[in-house]
C-alpha positions as CSV (number, residue, x, y, z in Angstrom):
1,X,13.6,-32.5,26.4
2,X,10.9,-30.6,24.3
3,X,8.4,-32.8,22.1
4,X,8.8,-30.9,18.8
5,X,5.4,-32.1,17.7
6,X,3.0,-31.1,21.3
7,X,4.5,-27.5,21.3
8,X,4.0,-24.6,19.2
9,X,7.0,-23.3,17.1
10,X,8.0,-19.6,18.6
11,X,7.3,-17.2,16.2
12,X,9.8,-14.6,16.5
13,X,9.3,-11.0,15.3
14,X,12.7,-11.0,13.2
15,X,11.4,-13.6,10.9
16,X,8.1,-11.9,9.9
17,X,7.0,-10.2,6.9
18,X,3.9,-8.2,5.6
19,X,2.5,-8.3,2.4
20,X,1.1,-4.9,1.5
21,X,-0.1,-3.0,-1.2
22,X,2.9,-0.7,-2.7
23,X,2.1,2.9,-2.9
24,X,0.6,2.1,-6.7
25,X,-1.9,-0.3,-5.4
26,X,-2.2,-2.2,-8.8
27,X,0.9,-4.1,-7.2
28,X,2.2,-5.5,-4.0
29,X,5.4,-5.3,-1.2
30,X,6.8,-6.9,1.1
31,X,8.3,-5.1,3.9
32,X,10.0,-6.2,7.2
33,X,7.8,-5.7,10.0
34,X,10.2,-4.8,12.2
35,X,10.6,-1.4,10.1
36,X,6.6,-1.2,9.6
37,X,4.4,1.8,11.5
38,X,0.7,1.4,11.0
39,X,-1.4,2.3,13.6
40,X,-4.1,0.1,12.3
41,X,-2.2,-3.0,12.8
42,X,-1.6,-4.9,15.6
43,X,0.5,-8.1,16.0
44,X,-0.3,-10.5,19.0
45,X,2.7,-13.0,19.0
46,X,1.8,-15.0,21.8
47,X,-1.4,-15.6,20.3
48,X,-0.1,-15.9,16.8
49,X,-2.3,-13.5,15.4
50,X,-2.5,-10.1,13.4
51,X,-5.2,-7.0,13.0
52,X,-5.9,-4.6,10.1
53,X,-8.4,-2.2,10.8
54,X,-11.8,-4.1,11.1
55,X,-10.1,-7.5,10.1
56,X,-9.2,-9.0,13.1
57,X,-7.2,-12.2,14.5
58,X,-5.8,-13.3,11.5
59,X,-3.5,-16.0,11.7
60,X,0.3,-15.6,11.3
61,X,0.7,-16.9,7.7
62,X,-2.7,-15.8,6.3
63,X,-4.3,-13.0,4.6
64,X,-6.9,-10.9,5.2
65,X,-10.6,-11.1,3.4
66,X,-10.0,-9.9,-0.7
67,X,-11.3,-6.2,-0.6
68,X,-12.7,-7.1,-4.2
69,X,-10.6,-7.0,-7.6
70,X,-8.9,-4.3,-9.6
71,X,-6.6,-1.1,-7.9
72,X,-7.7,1.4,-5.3
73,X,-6.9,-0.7,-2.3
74,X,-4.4,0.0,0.5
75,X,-2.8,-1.7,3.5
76,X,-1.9,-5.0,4.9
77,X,-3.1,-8.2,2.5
78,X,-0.7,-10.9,4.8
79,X,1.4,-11.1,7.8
80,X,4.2,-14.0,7.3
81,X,7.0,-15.8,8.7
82,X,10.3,-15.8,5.6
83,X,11.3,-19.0,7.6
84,X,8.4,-21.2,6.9
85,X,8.0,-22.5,2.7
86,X,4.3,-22.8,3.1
87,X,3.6,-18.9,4.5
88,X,6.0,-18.1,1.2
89,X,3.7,-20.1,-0.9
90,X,0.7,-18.3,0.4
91,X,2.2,-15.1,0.3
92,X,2.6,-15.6,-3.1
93,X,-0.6,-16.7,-4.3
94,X,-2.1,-14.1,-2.1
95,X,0.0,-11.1,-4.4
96,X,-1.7,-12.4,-7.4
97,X,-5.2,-12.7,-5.6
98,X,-5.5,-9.4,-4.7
99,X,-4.1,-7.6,-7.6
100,X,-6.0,-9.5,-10.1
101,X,-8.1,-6.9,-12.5
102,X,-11.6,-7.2,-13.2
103,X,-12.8,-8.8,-15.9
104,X,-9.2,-10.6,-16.9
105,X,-9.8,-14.1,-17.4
106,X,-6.9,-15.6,-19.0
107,X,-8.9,-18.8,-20.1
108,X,-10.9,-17.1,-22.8
């Protein structure tokens, strides 16, 4: 019998998801992998890791390094599984963190 809590959860390739910029970078998308041809990215599922150009081993569930605020950005910002809440709670605050403008502060 398999202890639950000593091994890793498989993450399977059907169940992930990237969080990109859409073709108008102000916003984001989120695409199924499986249909997703970059060849700047790399997956590595047995080590639970992606790549995106010079950001490298990033773990399944987390984003990449904030390129900076405002629009003109491209590519990957997260790679996520749709079966896990807390990578869809990330994925979500990342899409606002990384299309936030410049010099927008609500609390004024």
């Amino acid at each position: 019998m398999k202890n639950s809590k000593t091994e890793k959860e498989k993450i399977r390739k059907k169940n992930l998801i990237i969080l990109k910029y859409a073709t108008n970078e102000c916003y984001t998308q989120v695409v199924d992998l499986r249909n997703y041809r970059d060849k700047n990215f790399k997956l590595d599922l047995e080590n639970r890791v992606w790549s995106f150009k010079e950001e490298e081993n990033i773990p399944i569930g987390n984003s990449s390094n904030p390129p900076g605020r405002g629009c003109g950005r491209y590519g990957i910002i997260g790679v996520y599984d749709k079966t896990k809440i807390e990578h869809l709670n990330s994925m979500v605050h990342n899409a606002r963190e990384f299309t936030e403008s410049p010099g927008l502060d609500l609390d004024d």
